[in-house]
C-alpha positions, 0 to 999 in steps of 0.5 A, spaced: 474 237 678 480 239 673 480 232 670 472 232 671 472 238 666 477 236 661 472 230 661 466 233 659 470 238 654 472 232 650 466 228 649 463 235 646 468 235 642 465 228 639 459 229 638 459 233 632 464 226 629 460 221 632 453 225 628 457 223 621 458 217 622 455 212 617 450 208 618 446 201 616 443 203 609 438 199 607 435 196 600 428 196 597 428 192 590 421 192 587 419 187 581 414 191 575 409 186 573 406 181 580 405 176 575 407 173 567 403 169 563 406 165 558 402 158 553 405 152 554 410 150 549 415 145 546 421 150 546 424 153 551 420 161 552 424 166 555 420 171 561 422 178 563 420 182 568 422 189 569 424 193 576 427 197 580 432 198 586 433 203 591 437 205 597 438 210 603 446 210 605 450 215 608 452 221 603 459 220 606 460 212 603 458 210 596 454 203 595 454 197 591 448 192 591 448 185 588 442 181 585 441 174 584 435 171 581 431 164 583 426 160 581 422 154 585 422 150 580 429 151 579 429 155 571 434 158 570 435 165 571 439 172 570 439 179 571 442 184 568 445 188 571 447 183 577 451 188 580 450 196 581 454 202 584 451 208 588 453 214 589 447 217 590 441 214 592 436 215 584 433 208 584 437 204 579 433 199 573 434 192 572 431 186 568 430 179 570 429 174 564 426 166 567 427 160 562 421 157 562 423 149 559 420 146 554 414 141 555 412 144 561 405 143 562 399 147 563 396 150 569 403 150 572 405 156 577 413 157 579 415 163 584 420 168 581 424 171 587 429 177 586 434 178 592 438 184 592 444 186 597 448 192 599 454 195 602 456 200 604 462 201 608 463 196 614 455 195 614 450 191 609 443 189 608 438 185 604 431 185 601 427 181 596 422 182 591 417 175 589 413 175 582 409 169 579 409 165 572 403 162 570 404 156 564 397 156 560 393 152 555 396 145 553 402 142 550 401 141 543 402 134 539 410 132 540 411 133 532 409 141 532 412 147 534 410 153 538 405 154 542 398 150 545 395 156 542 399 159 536 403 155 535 404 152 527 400 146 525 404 142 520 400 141 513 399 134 512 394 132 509 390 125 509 393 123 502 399 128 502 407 125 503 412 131 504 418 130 499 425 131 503 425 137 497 419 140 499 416 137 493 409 134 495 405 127 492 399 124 492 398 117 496 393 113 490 391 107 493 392 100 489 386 098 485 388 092 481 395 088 480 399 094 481 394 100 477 389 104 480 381 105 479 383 111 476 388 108 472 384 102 469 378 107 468 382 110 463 384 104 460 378 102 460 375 108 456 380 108 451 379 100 450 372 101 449 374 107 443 379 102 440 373 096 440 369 101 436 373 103 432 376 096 429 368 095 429 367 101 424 374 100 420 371 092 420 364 095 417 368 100 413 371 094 409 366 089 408 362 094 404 368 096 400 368 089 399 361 087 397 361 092 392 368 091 388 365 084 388 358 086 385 362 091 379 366 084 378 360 080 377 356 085 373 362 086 368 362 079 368 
């Protein structure tokens, strides 16, 4: 009977010890948008999401929980910060930034999962949180940049050449053994006042002429 009540006086004296031991916390991480667009593009675009991480632990233990991001479509992505300490359980804020590549088609979907693992004491847990990336529109021509919808369209005209300077020329097709038709129409024209001017200077002096020829035979 006396070692029967020592027994029983011990494991009262243990209950209040064993009510505050830690236990397993647990980790919910939470992605802001559900999905992102973004136009195709022949340069690498960068996407983020924003979110947010909360725990519930002992008050006894600090937590540390650490996020990894990934993409199905194997882009590369980050998340800043990739590790957070708690020491109290106030949600803690953190981004994700996607690398979506450079000449990735339209109409193509990739799934972003953010993974989030705690610790605390001997005891961890995890949780996840997905989102999605939408790539709209169509790839603009090889020689642009930008994107399918606002990207910049350089300004080449049918008969405009970029100089490497930055200059522009007119492109001016041949007309006739090396000349443009432009060219030989203003040749033309000014060959047309010369011949009439030779013409009237010709006149000109053939009146002046006859009449020194006529004052001669009068004064004969």
């Amino acid at each position: 009977m006396r070692a029967l009540l020592l027994l029983s006086i011990a494991a009262l004296m243990c209950l209040p010890a064993a009510s505050a031991l830690p236990g397993v916390p647990t980790i919910a991480v939470r992605i802001d948008q559900s999905s992102l667009r973004v136009n195709a593009s022949r340069s690498d675009q960068p996407v983020i999401f924003t979110g947010s991480v909360s725990i519930t632990k002992s008050p006894y233990l600090s937590a540390t929980v650490t996020l990894t991001g990934t993409v199905n479509k194997g882009w590369n992505s980050s998340v800043e910060p990739a590790s957070m300490t708690f020491t109290t359980t106030a949600p803690q804020a953190f981004t994700c930034t996607v690398l979506v590549p450079g000449g990735t088609l339209g109409a193509t979907d990739a799934q972003l999962s953010v993974d989030g693992t705690v610790v605390s004491g001997i005891f961890t847990n995890s949780s996840a949180a997905t989102a999605m990336i939408t790539i709209m529109g169509t790839l603009p021509p090889a020689n642009q940049t930008g994107n399918g919808t606002g990207g910049t369209k350089p300004s080449n005209g049918n008969n405009t050449t970029t100089l490497p300077n930055g200059l522009t020329t007119t492109q001016v097709s041949d007309g006739l053994l090396g000349f443009s038709w432009t060219q030989l129409s203003v040749v033309g024209v000014v060959a047309i006042i010369a011949l009439i001017a030779v013409g009237v200077t010709v006149k000109v002096r053939r009146r002046n002429n006859a009449a020194l020829t006529v004052e001669t035979v009068e004064e004969d």
